[in-house]
C-alpha positions as CSV (number, residue, x, y, z in Angstrom):
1,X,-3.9,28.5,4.4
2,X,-4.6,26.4,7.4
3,X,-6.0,22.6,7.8
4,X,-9.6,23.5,8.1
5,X,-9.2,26.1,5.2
6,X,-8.1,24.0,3.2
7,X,-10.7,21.6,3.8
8,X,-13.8,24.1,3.5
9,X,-12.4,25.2,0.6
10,X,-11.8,21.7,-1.1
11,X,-15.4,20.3,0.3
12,X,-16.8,23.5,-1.2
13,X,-15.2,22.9,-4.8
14,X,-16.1,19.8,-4.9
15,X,-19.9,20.9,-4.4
16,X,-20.1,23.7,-6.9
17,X,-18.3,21.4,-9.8
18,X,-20.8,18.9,-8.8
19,X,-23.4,21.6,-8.9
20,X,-22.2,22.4,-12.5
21,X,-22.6,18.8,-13.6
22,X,-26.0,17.8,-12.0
23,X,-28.6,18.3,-14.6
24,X,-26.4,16.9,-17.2
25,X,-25.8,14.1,-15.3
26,X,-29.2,12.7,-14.4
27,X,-30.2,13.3,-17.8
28,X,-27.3,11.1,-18.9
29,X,-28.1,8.1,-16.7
30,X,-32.1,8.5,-17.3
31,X,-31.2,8.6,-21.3
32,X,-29.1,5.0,-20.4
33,X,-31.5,3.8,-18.1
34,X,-34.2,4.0,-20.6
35,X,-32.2,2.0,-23.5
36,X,-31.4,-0.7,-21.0
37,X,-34.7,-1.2,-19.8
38,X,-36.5,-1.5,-23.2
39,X,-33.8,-3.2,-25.4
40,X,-34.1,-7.3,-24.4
41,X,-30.8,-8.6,-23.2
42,X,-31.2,-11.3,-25.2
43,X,-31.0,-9.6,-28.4
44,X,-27.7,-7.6,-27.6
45,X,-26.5,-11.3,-26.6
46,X,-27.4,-12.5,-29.9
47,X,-25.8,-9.8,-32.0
48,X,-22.6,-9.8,-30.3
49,X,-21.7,-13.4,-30.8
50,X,-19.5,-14.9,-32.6
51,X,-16.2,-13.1,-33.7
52,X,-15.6,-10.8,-36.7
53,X,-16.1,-6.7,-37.8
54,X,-19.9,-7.0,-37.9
55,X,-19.8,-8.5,-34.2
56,X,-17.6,-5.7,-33.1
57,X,-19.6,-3.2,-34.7
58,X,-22.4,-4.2,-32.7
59,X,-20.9,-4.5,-29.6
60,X,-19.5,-0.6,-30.2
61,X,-23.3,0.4,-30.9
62,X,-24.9,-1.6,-27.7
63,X,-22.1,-0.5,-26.0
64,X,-22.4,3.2,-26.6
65,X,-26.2,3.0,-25.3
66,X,-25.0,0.7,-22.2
67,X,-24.6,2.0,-18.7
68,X,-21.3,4.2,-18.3
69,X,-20.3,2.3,-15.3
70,X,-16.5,1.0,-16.3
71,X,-17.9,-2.1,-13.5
72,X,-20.8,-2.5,-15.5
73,X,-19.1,-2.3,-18.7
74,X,-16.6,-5.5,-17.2
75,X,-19.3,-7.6,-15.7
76,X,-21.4,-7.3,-18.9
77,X,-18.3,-7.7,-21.2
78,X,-17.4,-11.1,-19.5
79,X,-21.0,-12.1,-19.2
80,X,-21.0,-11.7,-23.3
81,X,-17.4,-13.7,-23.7
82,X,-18.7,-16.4,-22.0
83,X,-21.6,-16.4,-24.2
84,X,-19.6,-16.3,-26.9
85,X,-18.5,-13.2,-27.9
86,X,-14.9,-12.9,-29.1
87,X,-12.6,-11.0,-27.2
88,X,-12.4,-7.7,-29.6
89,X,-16.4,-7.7,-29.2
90,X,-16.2,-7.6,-25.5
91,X,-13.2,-5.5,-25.5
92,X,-15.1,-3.3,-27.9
93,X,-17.9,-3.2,-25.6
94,X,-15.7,-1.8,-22.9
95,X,-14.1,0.9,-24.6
96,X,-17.8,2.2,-25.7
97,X,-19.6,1.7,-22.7
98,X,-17.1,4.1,-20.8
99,X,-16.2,6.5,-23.8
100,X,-19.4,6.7,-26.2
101,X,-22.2,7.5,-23.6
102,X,-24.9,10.2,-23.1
103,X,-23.6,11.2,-19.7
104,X,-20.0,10.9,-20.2
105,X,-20.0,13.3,-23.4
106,X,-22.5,15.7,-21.7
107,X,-20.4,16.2,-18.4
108,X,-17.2,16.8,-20.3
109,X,-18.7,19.5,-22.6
110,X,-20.2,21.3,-19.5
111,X,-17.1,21.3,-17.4
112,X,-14.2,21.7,-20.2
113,X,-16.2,22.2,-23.4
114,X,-17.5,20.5,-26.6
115,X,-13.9,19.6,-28.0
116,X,-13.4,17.4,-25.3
117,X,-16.8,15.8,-25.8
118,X,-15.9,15.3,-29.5
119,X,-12.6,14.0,-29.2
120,X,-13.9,11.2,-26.4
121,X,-16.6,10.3,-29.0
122,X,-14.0,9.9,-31.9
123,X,-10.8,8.4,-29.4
124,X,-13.2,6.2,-28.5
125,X,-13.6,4.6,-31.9
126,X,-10.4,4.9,-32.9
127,X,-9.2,2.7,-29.6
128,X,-11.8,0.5,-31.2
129,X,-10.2,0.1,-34.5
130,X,-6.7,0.1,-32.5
131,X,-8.0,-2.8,-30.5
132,X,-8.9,-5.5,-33.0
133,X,-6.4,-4.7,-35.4
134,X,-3.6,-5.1,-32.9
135,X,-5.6,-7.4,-31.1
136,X,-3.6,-10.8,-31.8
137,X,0.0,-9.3,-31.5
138,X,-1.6,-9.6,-27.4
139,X,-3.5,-12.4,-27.3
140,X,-3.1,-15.9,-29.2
141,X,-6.6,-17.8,-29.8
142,X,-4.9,-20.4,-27.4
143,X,-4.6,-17.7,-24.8
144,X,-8.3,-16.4,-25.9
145,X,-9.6,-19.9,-25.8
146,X,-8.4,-20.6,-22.2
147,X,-9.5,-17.2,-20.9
148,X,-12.8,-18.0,-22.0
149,X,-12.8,-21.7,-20.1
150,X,-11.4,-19.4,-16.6
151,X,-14.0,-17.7,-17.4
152,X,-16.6,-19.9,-17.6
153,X,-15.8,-21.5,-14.2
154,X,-15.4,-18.1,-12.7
155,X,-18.0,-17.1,-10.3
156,X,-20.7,-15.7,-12.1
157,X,-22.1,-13.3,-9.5
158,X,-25.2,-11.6,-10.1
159,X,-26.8,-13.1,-13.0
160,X,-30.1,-10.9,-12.6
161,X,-33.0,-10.6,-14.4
162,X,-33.0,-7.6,-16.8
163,X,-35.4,-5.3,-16.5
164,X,-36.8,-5.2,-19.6
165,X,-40.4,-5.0,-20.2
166,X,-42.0,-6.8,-23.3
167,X,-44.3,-3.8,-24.5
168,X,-44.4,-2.1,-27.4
169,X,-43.3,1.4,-27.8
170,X,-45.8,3.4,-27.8
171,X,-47.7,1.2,-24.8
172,X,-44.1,1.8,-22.8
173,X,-44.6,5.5,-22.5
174,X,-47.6,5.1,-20.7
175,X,-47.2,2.0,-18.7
176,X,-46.1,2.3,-15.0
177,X,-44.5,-1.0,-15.7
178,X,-42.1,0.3,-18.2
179,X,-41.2,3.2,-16.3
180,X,-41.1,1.0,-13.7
181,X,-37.9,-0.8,-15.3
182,X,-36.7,2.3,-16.8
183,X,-36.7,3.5,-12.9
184,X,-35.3,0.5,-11.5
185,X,-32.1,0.1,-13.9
186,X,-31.7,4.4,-13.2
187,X,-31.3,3.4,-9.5
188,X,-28.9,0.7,-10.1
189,X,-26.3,2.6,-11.9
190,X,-26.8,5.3,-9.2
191,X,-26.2,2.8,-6.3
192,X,-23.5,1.2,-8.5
193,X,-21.5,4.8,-9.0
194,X,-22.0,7.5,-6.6
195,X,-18.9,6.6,-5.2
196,X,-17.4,6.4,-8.2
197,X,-18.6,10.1,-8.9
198,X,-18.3,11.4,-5.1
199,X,-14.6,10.3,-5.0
200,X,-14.1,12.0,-8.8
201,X,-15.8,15.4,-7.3
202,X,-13.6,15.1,-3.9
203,X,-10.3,14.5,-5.4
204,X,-11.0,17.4,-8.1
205,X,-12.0,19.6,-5.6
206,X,-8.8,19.1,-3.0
207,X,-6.3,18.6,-6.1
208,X,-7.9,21.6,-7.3
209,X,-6.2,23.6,-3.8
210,X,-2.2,22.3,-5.2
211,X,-2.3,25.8,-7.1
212,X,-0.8,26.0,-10.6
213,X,3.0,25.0,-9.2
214,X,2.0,21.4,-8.4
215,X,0.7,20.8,-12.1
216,X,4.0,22.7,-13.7
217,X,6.3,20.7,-11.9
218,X,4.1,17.3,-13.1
219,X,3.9,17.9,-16.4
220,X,6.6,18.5,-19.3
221,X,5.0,22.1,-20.9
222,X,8.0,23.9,-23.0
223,X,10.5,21.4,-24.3
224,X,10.9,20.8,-27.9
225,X,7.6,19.3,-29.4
226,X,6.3,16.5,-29.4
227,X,8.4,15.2,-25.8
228,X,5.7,17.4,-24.3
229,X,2.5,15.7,-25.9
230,X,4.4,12.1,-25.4
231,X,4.8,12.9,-21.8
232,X,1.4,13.7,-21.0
233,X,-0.1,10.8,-22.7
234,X,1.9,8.4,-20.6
235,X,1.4,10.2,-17.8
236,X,-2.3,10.8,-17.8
237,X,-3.5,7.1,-17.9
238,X,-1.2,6.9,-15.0
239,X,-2.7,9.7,-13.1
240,X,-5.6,7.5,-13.9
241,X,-4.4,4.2,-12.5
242,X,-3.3,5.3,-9.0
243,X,-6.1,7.6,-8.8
244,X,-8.9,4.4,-8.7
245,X,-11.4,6.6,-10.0
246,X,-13.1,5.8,-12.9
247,X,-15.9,6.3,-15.4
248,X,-18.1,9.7,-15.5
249,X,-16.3,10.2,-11.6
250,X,-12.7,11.1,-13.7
251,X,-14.5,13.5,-15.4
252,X,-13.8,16.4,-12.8
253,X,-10.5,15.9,-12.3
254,X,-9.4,15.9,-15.9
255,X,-10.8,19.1,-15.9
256,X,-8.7,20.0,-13.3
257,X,-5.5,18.4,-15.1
258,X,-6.7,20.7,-18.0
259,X,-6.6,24.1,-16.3
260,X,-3.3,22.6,-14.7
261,X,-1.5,22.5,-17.8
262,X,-2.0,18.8,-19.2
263,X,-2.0,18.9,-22.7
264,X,-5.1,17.7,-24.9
265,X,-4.2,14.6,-25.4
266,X,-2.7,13.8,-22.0
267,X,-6.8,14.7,-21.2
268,X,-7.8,12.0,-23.2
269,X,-5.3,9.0,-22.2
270,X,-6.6,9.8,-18.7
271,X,-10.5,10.0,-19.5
272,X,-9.5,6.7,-21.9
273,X,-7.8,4.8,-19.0
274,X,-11.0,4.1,-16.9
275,X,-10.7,0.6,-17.6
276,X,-7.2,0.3,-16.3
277,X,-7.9,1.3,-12.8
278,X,-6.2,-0.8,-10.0
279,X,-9.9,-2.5,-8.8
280,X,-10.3,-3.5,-12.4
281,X,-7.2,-5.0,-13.5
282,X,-7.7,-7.1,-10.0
283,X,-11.3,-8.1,-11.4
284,X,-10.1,-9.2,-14.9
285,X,-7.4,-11.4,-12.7
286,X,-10.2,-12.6,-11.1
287,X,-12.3,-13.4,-14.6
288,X,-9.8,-13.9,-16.9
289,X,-6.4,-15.3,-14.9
290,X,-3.1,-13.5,-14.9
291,X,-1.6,-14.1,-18.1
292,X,-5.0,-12.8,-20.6
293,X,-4.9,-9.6,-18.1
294,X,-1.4,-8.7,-18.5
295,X,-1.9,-9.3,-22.3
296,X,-5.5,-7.2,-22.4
297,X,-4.0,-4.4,-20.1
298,X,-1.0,-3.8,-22.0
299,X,-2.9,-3.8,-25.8
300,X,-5.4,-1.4,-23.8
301,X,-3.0,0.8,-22.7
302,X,-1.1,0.8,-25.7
303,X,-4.6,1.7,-27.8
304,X,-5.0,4.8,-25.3
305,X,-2.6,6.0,-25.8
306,X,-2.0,5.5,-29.8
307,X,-5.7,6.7,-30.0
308,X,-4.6,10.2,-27.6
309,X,-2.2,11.1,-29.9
310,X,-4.3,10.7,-33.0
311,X,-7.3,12.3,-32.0
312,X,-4.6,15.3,-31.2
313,X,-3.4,15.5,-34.5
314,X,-6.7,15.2,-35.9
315,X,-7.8,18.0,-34.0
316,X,-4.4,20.0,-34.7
317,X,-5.3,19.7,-38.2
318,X,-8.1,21.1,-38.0
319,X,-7.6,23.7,-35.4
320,X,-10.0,22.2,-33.2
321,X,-7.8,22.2,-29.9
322,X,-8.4,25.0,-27.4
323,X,-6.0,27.7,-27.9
324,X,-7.7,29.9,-25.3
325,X,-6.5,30.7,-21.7
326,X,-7.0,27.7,-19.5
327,X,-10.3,27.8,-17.5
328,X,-9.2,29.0,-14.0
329,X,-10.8,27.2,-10.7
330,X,-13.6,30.1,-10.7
331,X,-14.7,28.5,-14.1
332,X,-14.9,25.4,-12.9
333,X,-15.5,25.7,-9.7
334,X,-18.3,28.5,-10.0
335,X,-21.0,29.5,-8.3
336,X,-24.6,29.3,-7.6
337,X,-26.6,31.9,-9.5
338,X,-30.0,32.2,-10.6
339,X,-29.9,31.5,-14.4
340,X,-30.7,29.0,-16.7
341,X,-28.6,26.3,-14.6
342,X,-30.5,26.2,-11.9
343,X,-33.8,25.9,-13.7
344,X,-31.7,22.4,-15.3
345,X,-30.8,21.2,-11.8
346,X,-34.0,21.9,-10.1
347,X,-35.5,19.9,-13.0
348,X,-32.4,16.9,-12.4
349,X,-33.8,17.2,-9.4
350,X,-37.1,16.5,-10.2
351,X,-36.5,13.8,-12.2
352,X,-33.7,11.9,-9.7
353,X,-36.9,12.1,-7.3
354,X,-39.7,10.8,-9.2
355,X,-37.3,7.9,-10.3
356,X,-36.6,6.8,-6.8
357,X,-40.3,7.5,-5.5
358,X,-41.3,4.7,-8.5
359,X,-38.4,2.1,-7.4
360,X,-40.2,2.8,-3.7
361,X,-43.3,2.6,-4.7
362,X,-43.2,-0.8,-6.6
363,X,-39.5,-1.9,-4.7
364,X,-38.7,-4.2,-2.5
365,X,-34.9,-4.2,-0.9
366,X,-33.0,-7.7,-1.5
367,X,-31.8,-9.3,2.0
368,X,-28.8,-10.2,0.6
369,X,-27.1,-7.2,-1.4
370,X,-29.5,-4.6,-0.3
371,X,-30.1,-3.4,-4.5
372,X,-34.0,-2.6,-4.7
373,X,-36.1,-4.5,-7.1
374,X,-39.3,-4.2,-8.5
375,X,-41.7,-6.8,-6.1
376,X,-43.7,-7.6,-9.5
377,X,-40.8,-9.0,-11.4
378,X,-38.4,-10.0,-8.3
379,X,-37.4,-13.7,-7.1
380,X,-39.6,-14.7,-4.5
381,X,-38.9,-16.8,-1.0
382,X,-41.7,-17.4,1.8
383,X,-40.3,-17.5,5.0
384,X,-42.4,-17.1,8.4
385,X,-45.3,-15.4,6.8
386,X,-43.0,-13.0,5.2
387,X,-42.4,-12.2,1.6
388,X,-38.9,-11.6,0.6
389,X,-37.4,-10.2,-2.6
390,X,-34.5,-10.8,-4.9
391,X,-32.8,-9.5,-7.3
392,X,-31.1,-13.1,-8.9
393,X,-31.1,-16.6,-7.9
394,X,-27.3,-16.1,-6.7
395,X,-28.4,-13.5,-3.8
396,X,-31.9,-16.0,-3.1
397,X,-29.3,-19.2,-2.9
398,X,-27.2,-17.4,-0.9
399,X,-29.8,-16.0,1.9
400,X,-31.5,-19.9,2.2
401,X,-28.0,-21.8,2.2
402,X,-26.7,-18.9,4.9
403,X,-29.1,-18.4,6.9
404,X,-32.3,-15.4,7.3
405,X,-31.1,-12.5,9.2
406,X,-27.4,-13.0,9.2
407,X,-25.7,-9.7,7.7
408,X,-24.0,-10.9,4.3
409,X,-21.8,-7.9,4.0
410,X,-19.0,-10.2,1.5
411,X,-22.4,-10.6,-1.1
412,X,-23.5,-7.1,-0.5
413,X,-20.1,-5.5,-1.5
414,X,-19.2,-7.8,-4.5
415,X,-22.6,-6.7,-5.3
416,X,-21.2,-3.7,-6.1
417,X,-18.7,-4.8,-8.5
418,X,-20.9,-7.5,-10.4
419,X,-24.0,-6.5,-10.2
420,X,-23.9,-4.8,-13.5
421,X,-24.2,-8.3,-15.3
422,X,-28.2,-8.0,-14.2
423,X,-28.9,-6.5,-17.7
């Protein structure tokens, strides 16, 4: 197969799995979208401080109905530590924010099927569990206590305001304003991940062209059990790692992995091992200093894979594992039909539309890092005559101390990273 086939054919893999995943995807980040927009910020501030199981608890709930960015779920998570949340609670948030949500669980039972979607639900909480038991064999409370003074003084980016709406529920459903918000936070995590997502569909599509000898060779398939199950579970989060793709974008090419060969748990360490990515260990440096990040990346890595392993045995036990044929690329890579599919993606459709119609509607684009923002809720500067529109008072201070008109392309692309903390 030539250059250029190999490129068609990779391009067009990666647009039929997307293609597979679209409806369940929009309807994963409007579900999200909707809980951040109507539950305060305040009050998931307020339940998660403090230390202890009933903190933690909470933080696994509001994390589960949080945004499935693995950015977001950092941003918010040191946001909440400096607050006062201990270091379990925001670790706890984390691990749910980027294993227990709508989207994640609905991609991963379209593309490889409802055992997957179950075990990422359960692993989750068991790397929970994992985490704040082990928690203190990692990190001292000295070490804790001076992670939370770095990051105190740490730049604190983006501090927006959320887009929550005061309402009451049954007013919310009929209220432009409300669906304003509900809009507003949709498009964020949209301009926050479709890289994210469009690097996850690229990589799966062009791994995907390797054939069935690359994955053989990778993986460790017939010696005497459990080296085999061992092997993949190290080596999936590491697949992870050097891949830099994380959250609901990892999705595709762990399916991929899976008709390669991987074993079922070695699936899981590398959907688990999101928050272990290259960008983000570099980010917790930047929050949390060197020594709290080694100590937090090796107790999370260590909790992946603990909680792989588990899960598998669980689901040994029960005969819950695959046992099927691996799903070939024509499964996952198939093709456009007329069937009940494209009814769900036409409606995505519909619904990815009218939510960026409302956001242009009632939006305004901030000067500074270019997110759009409602103009009825937005910081507001006069300058010449004109109106301009922001999304926190860190992107306002930095357009009046640096000047109107200059390009701020440093603000717009730490944007990316720590805009999450808006909520």
């Amino acid at each position: 197969m030539g250059v250029l086939d190999v490129i068609w054919h990779g391009l067009r893999d990666s647009f039929l799995m997307a293609w597979e995943v679209w409806w369940a995807l929009v309807l994963g980040f409007a579900i999200s979208a909707i809980v951040q927009a109507w539950v305060p910020r305040e009050r998931i501030e307020g339940l998660m401080s403090g230390s202890g199981f009933r903190s933690v608890g909470w933080a696994t709930g509001l994390g589960a109905a949080s945004s499935s960015c693995s950015y977001a779920a950092i941003a918010i998570g040191k946001s909440l530590f400096q607050k006062g949340a201990s270091a379990a609670s925001a670790l706890a948030f984390q691990f749910a924010s980027t294993n227990l949500v709508w989207e994640l669980g609905l991609v991963l039972w379209v593309l490889i099927g409802w055992q997957f979607t179950l075990a990422g639900y359960l692993g989750g909480l068991v790397m929970i569990v994992l985490m704040t038991v082990l928690l203190r064999l990692f990190v001292s409370p000295a070490l804790e206590r001076h992670a939370r003074e770095h990051a105190i003084q740490a730049d604190t980016g983006h501090q927006h305001h959320a887009s929550a709406t005061q309402l009451g529920w049954r007013e919310r459903l009929t209220s432009i304003e409300a669906w304003s918000d509900v809009a507003h936070n949709f498009r964020g995590d949209w301009q926050m991940l479709w890289k994210e997502i469009t690097l996850g569909f690229l990589l799966a599509g062009f791994i995907a062209q390797l054939g069935k000898g690359f994955f053989e060779s990778l993986f460790i398939r017939h010696a005497p059990v459990p080296l085999p199950t061992i092997e993949n579970v190290i080596i999936g989060p590491i697949i992870a790692v050097i891949s830099f793709v994380c959250s609901v974008g990892n999705v595709p090419l762990a399916a991929v992995l899976w008709s390669g060969g991987i074993s079922f748990a070695g699936v899981l360490a590398f959907l688990f091992a999101d928050l272990i990515v290259i960008p983000i260990l570099l980010i917790y440096r930047k929050y949390y200093g060197g020594k709290f990040t080694v100590r937090i990346t090796a107790l999370m890595f260590v909790t992946m894979v603990i909680a792989a392993l588990i899960v598998d045995a669980i689901f040994s036990a029960l005969g819950l594992i695959p046992t099927g044929p691996r799903p070939t690329r024509a499964d996952i890579f198939s093709s456009i039909t007329i069937n009940y599919k494209l009814a769900l993606n036409v409606l995505g459709v519909a619904i990815f539309a009218a939510m960026f119609w409302l956001t242009a509607r009632r939006g305004a684009t901030d000067p500074v890092c270019g997110m759009k923002v409602d103009r009825h809720k937005a910081l507001v500067t006069e300058l010449g005559g004109r109106r301009l529109y922001f999304c926190s008072e860190h992107c306002r201070h930095a357009f009046e101390t640096r000047g109107a008109g200059r390009g701020d392309g440093r603000a717009r692309d730490e944007h990316a990273r720590t805009e999450p903390a808006r909520r």
